[in-house]
C-alpha angles and dihedrals in degrees: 000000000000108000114208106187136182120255086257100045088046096056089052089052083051096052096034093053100011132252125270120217093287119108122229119218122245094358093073111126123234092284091058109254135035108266109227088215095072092047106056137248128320117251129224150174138218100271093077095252128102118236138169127196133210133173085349096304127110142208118188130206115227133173131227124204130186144138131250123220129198116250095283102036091243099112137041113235129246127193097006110144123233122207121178119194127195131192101200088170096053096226097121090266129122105234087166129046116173117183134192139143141234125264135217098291109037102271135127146155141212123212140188095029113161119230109291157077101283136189107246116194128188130191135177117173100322100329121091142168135194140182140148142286143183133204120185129179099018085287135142109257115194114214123214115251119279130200127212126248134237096172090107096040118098113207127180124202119200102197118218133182106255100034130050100183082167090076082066091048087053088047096060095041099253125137126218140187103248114218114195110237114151091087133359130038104272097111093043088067094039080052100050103043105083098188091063093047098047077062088075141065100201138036130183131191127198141223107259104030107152113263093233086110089074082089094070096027088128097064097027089062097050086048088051088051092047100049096053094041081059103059103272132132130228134168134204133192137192106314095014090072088100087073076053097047098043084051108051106009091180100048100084138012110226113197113248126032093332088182093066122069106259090011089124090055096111102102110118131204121289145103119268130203095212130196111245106211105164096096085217090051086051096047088050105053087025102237154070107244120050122212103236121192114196101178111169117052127235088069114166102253120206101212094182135003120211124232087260085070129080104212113222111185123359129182128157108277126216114226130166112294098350140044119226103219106220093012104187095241094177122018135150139194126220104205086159103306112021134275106192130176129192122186087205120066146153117312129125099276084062109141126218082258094056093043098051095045097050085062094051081052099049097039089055105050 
């Protein structure tokens, strides 16, 4: 029997049988939510599902499991978060939110959900998903697997010589608007106009776009700050971290002149074992070192990172005549959206490492 009580008569059910994780709305003490410590312990039966009775009437407490895939069902996610919400009044109001994430490998569940058909949503970065689920009887419903969505979500790609993130894209199933900018000025006046790029969420800037942009690198720069204070997300990789640098001048130290355009150009060619430090990125490739394979020499090399950056990935650099221990090989900044910059990217010495954590960065922004 589904009980749908009032905000009064649920907090005494809380207090009479004791409250799972779940929050319910407008009843929360000061701390924001009822402790179930202080309540008491949860009461079952037999049959595997909680339930509490008042009055003759009985809510169960039920759980729901499933598994989360990227746009194109070709990867498990990791990270994504899952919010269930539940109305038990019926008034168009949640009176129960219950939150987990993902795991390594996909996976969550979801404890302590009342009777009932409830709106599940899922979000990792700026895609989402959400569907529907029903628990009966206090017992553990497995959902069928759901893949996130990138439909609503606007990406621009601005294409370079010596990177093609958009082959990832591809990969996870995501279109994108491509903007030419290895020659030409196309993405100068895709760069300078504000209003097109707050159309889209997410914009991402080669390796290898022409430096004709230098030119406008003033206002470029403020468009670039705006946008991602905004809310909105770029990345930039290897020769693109001037659009870093213009941006956010303070964020992160290059080696070289970092001031001058191709100043940071001083990595040379080798393989680095990198530390792995983004728990996500970790869970994704499974470990906590990643294989890099840097293969042509002149990469943009991060020698610091300020406490306004989040470091990613770091590993010692090689660099002519010198090594940078800890180099921050990968590091953002959140100003309000992200602003993220890799020295590694997409090019045909990519190894399955590289591969796998530029989807966990792209399926983040």
């Amino acid at each position: 029997m589904r009980f749908t009580p009032s905000a009064v008569s649920l907090a005494m059910l809380c207090v009479a049988a004791g409250c799972t994780e779940y929050s319910v709305k407008g009843i929360d003490d000061e701390q924001g939510g009822i402790d179930s410590e202080d309540v008491g312990e949860d009461s079952g039966d037999e049959g595997g599902g909680d339930d509490s009775e008042v009055d003759g009437d009985v809510i169960y407490e039920g759980s729901v499991t499933g598994r989360i895939c990227d746009p194109s069902g070709g990867l498990w996610i990791v990270g994504a978060t899952v919010t269930l919400t539940a109305d038990l009044n019926g008034d168009g109001t949640t009176d129960v939110e219950i939150t987990t994430t993902t795991d390594a490998d996909g996976y969550y569940t979801l404890t302590g959900v009342p009777d009932g058909t409830w709106l599940v949503r899922v979000e990792k970065g700026s895609f989402s998903v959400e569907f529907e689920v029903t628990v009966a009887g206090g017992n553990t419903e497995t959902a069928e697997a759901e893949c996130l969505t990138s439909e609503d979500v606007k990406i621009a790609v601005v294409s370079g010589m010596y990177d093609s993130i958009e082959v990832v894209l591809d990969k996870l199933g995501m279109k994108y608007d491509l903007i030419r900018g290895e020659s030409g000025n196309q993405h100068t006046a895709f760069l300078k106009d504000s209003a097109r790029m707050a159309e889209y969420d997410i914009i991402f800037l080669n390796c290898g776009i022409s430096e004709s942009w230098i030119g406008d690198k003033a206002t470029i720069a403020a468009n670039i700050a705006a946008y991602t204070k905004d809310g909105g997300s770029v990345y930039t990789s290897d020769w693109a971290y001037y659009f870093f640098e213009s941006a956010y001048p303070n964020a992160l130290d290059f080696q070289g002149e970092d001031k001058t355009y191709g100043g940071a150009y001083l990595g040379m060619a080798s393989k680095i074992n990198a530390t792995v430090l983004d728990a996500d990125m970790q869970a994704v490739i499974g470990a906590s070192t990643a294989d890099l394979n840097y293969d042509l020499d002149a990469w943009a090399v991060v020698t610091s990172a300020s406490s306004s950056a989040t470091v990613l990935i770091e590993g010692d650099a090689r660099t002519w005549g010198s090594t940078v221990k800890k180099s921050p090989l990968a590091a953002e900044i959140r100003p309000g959206g992200r602003m993220i910059y890799t020295s590694f990217h997409n090019e045909q010495q990519a190894t399955v490492h590289m591969d796998l954590l530029l989807m966990e960065i792209i399926l983040s922004l």
